[in-house]
C-alpha positions, 0 to 999 in steps of 0.5 A, spaced: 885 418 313 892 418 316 894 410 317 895 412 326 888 415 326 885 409 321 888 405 326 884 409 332 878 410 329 879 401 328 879 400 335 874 406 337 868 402 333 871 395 336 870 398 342 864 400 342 862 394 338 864 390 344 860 394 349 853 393 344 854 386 346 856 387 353 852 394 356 855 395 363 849 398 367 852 399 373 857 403 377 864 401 380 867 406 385 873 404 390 871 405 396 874 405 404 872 404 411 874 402 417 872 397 423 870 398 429 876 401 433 878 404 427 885 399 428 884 397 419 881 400 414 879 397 408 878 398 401 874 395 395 870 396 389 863 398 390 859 396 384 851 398 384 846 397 379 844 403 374 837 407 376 835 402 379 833 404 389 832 399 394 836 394 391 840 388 394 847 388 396 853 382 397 859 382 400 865 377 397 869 373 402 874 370 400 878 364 401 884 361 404 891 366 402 892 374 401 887 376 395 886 382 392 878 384 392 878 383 385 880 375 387 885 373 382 886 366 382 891 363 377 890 367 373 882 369 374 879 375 377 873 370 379 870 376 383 871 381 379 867 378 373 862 376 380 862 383 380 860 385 373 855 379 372 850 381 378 850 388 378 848 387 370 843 384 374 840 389 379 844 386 386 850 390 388 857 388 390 862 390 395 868 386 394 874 387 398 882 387 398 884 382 405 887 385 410 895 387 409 893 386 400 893 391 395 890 399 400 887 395 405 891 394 412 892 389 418 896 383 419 893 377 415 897 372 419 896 373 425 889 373 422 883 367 424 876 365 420 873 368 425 877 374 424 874 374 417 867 374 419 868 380 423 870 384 418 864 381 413 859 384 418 863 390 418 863 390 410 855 389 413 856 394 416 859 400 411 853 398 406 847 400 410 850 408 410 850 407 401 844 410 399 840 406 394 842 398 398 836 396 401 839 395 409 835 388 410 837 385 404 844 384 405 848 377 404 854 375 404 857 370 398 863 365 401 868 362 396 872 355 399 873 357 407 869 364 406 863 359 406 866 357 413 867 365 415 860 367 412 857 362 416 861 364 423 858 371 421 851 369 421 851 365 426 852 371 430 849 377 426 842 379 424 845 383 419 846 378 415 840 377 410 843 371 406 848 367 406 851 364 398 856 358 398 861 357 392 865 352 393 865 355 401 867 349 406 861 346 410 865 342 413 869 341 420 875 344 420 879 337 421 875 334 417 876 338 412 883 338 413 883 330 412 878 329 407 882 335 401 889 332 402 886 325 401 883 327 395 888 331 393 893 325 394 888 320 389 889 325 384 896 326 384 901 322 380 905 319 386 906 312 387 901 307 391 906 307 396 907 314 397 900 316 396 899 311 402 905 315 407 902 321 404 896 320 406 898 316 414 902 321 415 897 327 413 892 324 418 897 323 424 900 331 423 892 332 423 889 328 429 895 332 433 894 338 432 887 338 434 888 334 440 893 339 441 891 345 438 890 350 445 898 347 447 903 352 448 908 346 446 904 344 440 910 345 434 914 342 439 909 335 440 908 336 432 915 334 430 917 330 436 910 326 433 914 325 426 920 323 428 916 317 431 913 316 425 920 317 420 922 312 424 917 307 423 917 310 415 924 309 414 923 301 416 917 300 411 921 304 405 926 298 405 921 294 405 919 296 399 926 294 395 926 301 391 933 304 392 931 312 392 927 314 396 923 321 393 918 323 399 918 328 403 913 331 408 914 339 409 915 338 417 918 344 419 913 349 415 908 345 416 909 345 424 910 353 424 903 354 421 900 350 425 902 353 431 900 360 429 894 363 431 890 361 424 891 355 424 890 353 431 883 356 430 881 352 423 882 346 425 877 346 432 872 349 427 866 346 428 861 347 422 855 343 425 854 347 431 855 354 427 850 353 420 846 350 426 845 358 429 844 360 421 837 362 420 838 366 413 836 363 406 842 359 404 845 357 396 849 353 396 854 351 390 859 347 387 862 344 381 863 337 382 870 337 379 873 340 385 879 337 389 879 342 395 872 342 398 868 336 397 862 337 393 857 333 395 859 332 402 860 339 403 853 341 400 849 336 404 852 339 411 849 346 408 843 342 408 843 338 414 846 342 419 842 349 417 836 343 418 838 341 424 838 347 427 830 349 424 832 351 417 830 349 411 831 354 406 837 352 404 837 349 396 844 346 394 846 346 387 852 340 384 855 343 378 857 338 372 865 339 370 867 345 373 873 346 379 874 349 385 874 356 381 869 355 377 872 353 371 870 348 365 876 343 367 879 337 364 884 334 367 881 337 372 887 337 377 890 344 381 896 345 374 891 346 370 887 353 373 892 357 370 892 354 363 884 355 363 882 360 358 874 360 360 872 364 366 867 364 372 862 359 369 856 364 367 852 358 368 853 359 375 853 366 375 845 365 372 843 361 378 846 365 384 842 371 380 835 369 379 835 365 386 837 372 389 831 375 385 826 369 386 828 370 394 832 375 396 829 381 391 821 379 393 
């Protein structure tokens, strides 16, 4: 055998060594639709489980910032390996290029969360048309503020049968605000003192876009408010007897997004009296390592607001040693995503599984 084709046939049995040990049993097609008034199409992967009728299907919505359907994260194509592990499993996935990413149009910035649970229900929509989906057992899967828009979503639907939480936010919007920062300041390296401003600072920006959030004039009152505060820091800095001063606050960015639509929206949503109109079988999931949506408080509010409201089928789940990508972490900070080698964690994966077949796939 010539060395070239001695090469092939290597790589040939390599990959069907790989395959033994990692059968696919489902089929991935590229999928398109549009909404209601025909103004978006959008495209995605449809993963559907081998021989198998009459399945249960789950709909992955994304969180914060553009991502193309397969969820690349630093790195990571979290939804993609979502994707791979359930529909092995016998559920099927739809996962979807956000609006104004990869074959999918619409304009992301002008977008809302409530925009994004729009477009989940017309995902709904699209996979009663599939052959082989059971109609009445489709859910929806939220990660970080998708958790937010798969909530929004059910409160307004009964097409939505099932509600999966990873690491989705259940909390208000300005709480959320406040909380992530103040995390992601404590597990910084800054010093005490500008942790102290970073998170002064933080709270007043916050606290004036939500008094202020349906003014016309807010990026107006945003900056007139910081440069009040300037003043005040500037006087405290000297204090501090340190001859540079390293802090800075992203004022104008900051200003700009908060007057648009987006964020206006985000920051007056209220994530106890929407879960409290949600009553569909909730998972809710988190790793307790996670610096962007507080694990525990945030998965007690799945639990208690959904309560408040007459739902009880609710089950939370605190992961040990995983981010808020799901990966093992050590350090644990946001840096280190990218230099994680392990994926999606399969202990997670095995749980959203078998509650879906416990629950869902009766």
């Amino acid at each position: 055998m010539k060395p070239n084709l001695l090469i092939f046939a290597l790589i040939l049995l390599s990959y069907q060594s790989l395959q033994a040990q990692n059968p696919v049993s489902y089929t991935s097609d590229t999928v398109s639709y549009t909404n209601a008034d025909g103004k978006i199409t959008f495209a995605g992967t449809l993963t559907m489980p081998l021989g198998k009728t009459n399945v249960p299907a789950i709909v992955i919505v994304s969180g914060t910032g553009k991502q193309d359907r397969d969820g690349n994260m630093a790195g990571h194509p979290l939804f993609a390996q979502i994707a791979d592990h359930l529909s092995n499993h016998g559920i099927a996935v739809l996962r979807i290029d956000d609006r104004g990413t990869g074959k999918t149009t619409g304009n992301y910035e002008t977008s809302t969360t409530g925009d994004f649970a729009d477009d989940a229900l017309t995902a709904i929509g699209y996979l009663k048309t599939i052959k082989g989906i059971n109609p009445n057992k489709i859910g929806l899967m939220g990660h970080s503020e998708g958790g937010a828009a798969i909530a929004i979503a059910a409160a307004k639907s009964k097409d939505v049968a099932f509600l999966i939480s990873i690491a989705g936010l259940a909390m208000s919007g300005y709480d959320a605000q406040i909380r992530q920062n103040e995390d992601i300041v404590a597990a910084s390296t800054l010093p005490e003192y500008d942790k102290k401003r970073s998170n002064d600072i933080n709270a007043l920006m916050f606290k004036t876009a939500f008094k202020n959030a349906d003014s016309d004039s807010l990026e107006r009152i945003l900056k007139n408010t910081y440069a009040k505060w300037k003043v005040k820091d500037d006087l405290y800095f000297k204090t501090l007897n340190i001859e540079f001063d390293h802090f800075r606050f992203p004022i104008d960015s900051y200003s700009r997004m908060a007057a648009g639509p987006w964020y206006r929206y985000f920051i007056k949503y209220d994530a106890a009296k929407t879960l409290a109109k949600v009553h569909v079988p909730i998972l809710a999931l988190n790793g307790d390592k996670d610096l962007m949506v507080a694990a525990e408080q945030n998965l007690a509010n799945w639990k208690n607001y959904a309560a408040a409201g007459g739902n009880r089928k609710v089950r939370t789940v605190l992961l040990s040693g995983l981010n808020h990508l799901f990966l093992p972490c050590t350090a644990c900070t946001i840096k280190e995503y990218q230099t994680i080698k392990s994926g999606f964690s399969v202990r997670t994966l095995d749980i959203i599984t078998r509650w879906v077949q416990v629950n869902i796939n009766k």
